[in-house]
N, C-alpha and C positions, 0 to 999 in steps of 0.2 A: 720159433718166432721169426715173423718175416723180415724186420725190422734191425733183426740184432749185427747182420754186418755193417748195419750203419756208425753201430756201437766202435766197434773195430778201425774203424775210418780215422778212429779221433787221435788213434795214437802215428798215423803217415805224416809227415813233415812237411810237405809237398802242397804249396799255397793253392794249385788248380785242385787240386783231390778236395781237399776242405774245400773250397768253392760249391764245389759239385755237392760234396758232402752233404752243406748247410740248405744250399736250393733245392735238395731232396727232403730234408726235413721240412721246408717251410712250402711245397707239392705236397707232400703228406697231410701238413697241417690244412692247408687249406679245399685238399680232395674226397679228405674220407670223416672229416666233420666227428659225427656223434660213436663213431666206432673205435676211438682208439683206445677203453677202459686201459688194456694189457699193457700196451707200447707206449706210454705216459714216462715213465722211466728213463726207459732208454730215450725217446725222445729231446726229454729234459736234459740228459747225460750229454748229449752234445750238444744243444744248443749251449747249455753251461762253459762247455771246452772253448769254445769260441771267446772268452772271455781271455784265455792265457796266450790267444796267438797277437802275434805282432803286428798282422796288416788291418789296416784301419778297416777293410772294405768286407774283408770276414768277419770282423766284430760288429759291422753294420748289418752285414747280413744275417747273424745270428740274433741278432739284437730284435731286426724285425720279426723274428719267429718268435721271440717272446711275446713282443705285444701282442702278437695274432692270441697268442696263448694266454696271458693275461687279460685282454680285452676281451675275448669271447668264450673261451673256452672255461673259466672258474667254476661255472658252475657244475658240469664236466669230470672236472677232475674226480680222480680219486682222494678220500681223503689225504692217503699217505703220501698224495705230491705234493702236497701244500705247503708241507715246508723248506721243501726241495728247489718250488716254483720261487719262495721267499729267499730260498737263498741266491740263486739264480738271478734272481731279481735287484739283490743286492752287491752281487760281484760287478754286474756292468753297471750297478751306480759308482762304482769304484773306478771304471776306465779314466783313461786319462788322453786316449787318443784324439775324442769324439768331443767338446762338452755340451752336444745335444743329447746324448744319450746317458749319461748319468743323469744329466736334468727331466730326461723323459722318465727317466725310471724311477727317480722321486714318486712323478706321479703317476706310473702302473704302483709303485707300492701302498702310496696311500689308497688307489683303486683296489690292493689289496687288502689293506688295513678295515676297508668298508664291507668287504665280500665278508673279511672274517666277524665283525661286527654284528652283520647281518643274521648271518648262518652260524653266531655260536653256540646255538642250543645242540644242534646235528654234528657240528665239527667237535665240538667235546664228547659228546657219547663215541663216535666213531673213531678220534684220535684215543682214544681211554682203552679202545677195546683192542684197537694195532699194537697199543703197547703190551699189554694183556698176551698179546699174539706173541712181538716180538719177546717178551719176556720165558716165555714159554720156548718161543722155539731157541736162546739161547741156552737156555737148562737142560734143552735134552740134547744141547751139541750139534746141532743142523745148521753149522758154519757157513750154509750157502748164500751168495748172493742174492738172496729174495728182496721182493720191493716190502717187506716187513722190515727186514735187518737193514737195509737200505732206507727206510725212516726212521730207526732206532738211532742209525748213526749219526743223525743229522740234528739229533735234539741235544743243544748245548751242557742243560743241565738236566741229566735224569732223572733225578730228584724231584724236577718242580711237577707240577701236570702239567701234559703235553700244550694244554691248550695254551698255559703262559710259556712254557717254553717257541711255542711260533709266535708269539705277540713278543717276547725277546728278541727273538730272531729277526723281525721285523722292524725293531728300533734300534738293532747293531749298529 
């Protein structure tokens, strides 16, 4: 994957590397458009990180990769980012540095809340059938990092179907 030392990036401490880091995701985002099915993930993975650092300017700059990603790209995604993108979306409603950017992110989620609205005929067959996946691939022990077990993890309650568990996740 061409994409994964980016992944890697997140754990340097070093304010200029995440600079660079997140302006390389948010070139990404805005160069290679309708090609990222694979990189959805890891992409996600950092803009996310950007949420835990301290300088207000890399959480702005992480923050603008989301909206690019919320705002254009939903329909895009895979199903399995969507509650990834909701959770994401909900960390930097949490900032405390910025209060434009929890207030924006109110409303990329309710932008979110509508995509799901929209498309939940599609988003419930295909979240039904990841879990289907991930259920399977943890029974036979295939402990790996896949973006299956990587939406398995991200669903609050396993129990419910997936589809109310991201409409959960969404009014956290």
């Amino acid at each position: 994957m061409m994409l994964s030392p980016l992944k890697y990036l997140t754990k340097i401490p070093f304010p200029d590397v995440r600079q660079k880091q997140l302006e390389c995701v948010a070139q990404v985002l805005q160069s290679t458009q309708q090609s990222l099915q694979s990189s959805w993930p890891i992409l996600l993975d950092v803009i996310r990180s950007a949420t835990d650092l301290q300088s207000e300017s890399l959480v702005r700059t992480g923050f603008s990769s989301l909206q690019l990603v919320m705002a254009d790209f939903l329909p895009t995604l895979p199903p399995s980012c969507v509650p990834v993108c909701v959770e994401v979306g909900g960390q930097y409603g949490l900032q405390k540095m910025d209060i434009n950017i929890p207030l924006t992110s109110v409303g990329l989620l309710w932008n979110m809340a509508d995509y799901l609205y929209q498309n939940r005929s599609s988003l419930q067959t295909s979240l039904e059938a990841l879990r289907f996946d991930a259920d399977k691939t943890r029974q036979t022990g295939q402990e790996n990092q896949t973006p299956v077990l990587t939406f398995y993890k991200t669903l609050q309650n396993p129990s419910l179907p997936v589809f109310d568990s991201v409409w959960l996740m969404l009014f956290k």
